[in-house]
C-alpha positions as CSV (number, residue, x, y, z in Angstrom):
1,X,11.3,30.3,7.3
2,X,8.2,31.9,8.3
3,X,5.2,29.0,9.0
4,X,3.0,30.2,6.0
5,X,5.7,29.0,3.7
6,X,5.5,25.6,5.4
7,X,1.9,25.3,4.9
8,X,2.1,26.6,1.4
9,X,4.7,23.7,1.2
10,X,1.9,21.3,2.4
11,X,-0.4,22.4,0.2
12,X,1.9,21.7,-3.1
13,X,3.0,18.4,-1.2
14,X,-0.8,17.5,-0.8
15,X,-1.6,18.7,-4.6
16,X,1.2,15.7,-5.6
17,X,-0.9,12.8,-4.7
18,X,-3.8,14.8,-5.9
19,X,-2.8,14.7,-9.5
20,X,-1.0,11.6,-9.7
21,X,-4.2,9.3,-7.9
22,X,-6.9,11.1,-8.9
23,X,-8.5,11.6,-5.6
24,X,-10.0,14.5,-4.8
25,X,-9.7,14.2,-1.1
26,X,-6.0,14.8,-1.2
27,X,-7.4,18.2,-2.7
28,X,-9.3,19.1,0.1
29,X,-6.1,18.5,2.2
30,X,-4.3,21.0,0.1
31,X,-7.4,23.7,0.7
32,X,-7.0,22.8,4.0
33,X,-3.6,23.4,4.5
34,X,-3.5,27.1,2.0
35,X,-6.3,28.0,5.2
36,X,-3.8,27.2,7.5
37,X,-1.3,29.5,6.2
38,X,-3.6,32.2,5.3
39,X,-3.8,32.1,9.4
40,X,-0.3,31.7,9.6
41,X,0.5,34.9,7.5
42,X,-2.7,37.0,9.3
43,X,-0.5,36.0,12.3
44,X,-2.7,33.4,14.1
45,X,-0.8,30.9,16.2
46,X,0.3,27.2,15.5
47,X,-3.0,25.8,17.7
48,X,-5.5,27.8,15.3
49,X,-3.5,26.8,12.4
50,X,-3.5,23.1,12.9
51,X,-7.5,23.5,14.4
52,X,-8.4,25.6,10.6
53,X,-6.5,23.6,8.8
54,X,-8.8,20.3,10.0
55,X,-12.1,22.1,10.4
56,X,-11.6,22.9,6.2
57,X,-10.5,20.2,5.2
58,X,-13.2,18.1,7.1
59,X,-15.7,20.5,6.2
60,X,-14.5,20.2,2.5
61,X,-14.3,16.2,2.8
62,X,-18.2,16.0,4.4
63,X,-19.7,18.3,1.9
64,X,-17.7,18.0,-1.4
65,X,-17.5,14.6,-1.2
66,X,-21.3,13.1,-1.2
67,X,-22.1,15.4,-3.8
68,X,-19.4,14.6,-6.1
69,X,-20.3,10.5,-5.1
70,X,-24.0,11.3,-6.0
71,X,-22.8,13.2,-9.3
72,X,-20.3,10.7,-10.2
73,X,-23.2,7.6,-10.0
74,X,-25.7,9.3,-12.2
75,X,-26.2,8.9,-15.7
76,X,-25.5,11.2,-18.3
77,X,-28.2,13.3,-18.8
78,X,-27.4,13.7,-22.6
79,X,-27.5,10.5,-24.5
80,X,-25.0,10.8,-27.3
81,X,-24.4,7.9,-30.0
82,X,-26.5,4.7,-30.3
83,X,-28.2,5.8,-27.3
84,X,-29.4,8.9,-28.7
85,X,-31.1,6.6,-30.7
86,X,-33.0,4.8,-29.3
87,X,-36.5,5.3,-28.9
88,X,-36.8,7.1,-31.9
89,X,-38.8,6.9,-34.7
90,X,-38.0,5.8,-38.5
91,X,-39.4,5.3,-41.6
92,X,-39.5,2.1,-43.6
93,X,-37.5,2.4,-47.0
94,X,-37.2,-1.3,-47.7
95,X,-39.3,-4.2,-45.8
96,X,-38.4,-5.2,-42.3
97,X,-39.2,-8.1,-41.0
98,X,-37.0,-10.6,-38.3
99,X,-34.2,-11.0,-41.0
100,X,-33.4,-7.5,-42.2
101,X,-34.2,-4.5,-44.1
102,X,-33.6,-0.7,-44.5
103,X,-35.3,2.3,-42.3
104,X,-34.1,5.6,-42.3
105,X,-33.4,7.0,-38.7
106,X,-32.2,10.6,-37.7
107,X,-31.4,11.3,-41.9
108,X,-29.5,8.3,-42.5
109,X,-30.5,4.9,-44.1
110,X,-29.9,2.1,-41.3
111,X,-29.9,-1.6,-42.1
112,X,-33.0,-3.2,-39.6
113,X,-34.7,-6.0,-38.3
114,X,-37.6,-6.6,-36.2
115,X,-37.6,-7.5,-32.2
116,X,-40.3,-10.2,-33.0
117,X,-39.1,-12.3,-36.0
118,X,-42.7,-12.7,-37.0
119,X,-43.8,-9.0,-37.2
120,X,-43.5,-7.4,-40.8
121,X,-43.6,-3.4,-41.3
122,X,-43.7,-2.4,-45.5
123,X,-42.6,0.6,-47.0
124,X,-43.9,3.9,-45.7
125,X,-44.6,2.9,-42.6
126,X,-43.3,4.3,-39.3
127,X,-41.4,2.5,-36.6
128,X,-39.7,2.9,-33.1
129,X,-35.9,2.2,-32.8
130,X,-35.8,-0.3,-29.4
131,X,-31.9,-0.8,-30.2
132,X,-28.8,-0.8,-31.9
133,X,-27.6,-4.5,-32.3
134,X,-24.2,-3.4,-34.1
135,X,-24.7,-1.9,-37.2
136,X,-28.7,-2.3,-37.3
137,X,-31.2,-1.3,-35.9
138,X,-33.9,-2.9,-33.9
139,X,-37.5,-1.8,-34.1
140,X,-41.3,-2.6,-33.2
């Protein structure tokens, strides 16, 4: 069997882990290893294969990997949910005061209550969403 095949064989047998661990390193093995036979079938010998083979899949492991770290440990740039929410501003349909009352936030009516129990806002009157505590809606 020609040596190509052997490294293609690598590759699948690196791809394995890959999928069943979910880490992407064992993915950068199995780039690695396609390079090597790539030089394998352009006829290179077994010391370039095995030298291409580490020089990808170290290059691929010191570049790919710090990015996807320093993607994976930010925050998601589009809140979506409650977070969207807060922040935003709503009017007062029904007083609010530190035991309850109704607001209407992004075109929906939203039970509320204020972050200081002693603050009341009346009817009309606009508002900032700090929170969701549940199913209400906490605002100053």
């Amino acid at each position: 069997m020609d040596p190509w095949v052997w490294w293609l064989i690598a590759a699948v047998g690196l791809g394995i882990p890959l999928v069943v661990t979910a880490m992407p390193e064992f993915g950068m093995f199995a780039v690695g290893a396609v390079a090597g036979a790539v030089v394998a079938a352009l006829g290179g010998g077994t010391v370039v294969q095995v030298l291409v083979f580490a020089l990808v899949s170290v290059a691929l492991i010191a570049v790919v990997r710090p990015i996807a770290a320093r993607h994976r440990n930010q925050r998601p740039q589009l809140a979506s949910g409650v977070d969207a929410l807060r922040g935003r501003q709503a009017v007062v349909l029904e007083r609010v005061d530190g035991t309850g009352g109704r607001i209407k936030l992004a075109g929906e009516v939203w039970s509320a209550r204020t972050l200081d129990g002693d603050q009341v806002y009346e009817v009309g009157q606009q508002v900032d969403v700090v929170e969701i505590d549940g199913a209400t809606a906490v605002v100053i």
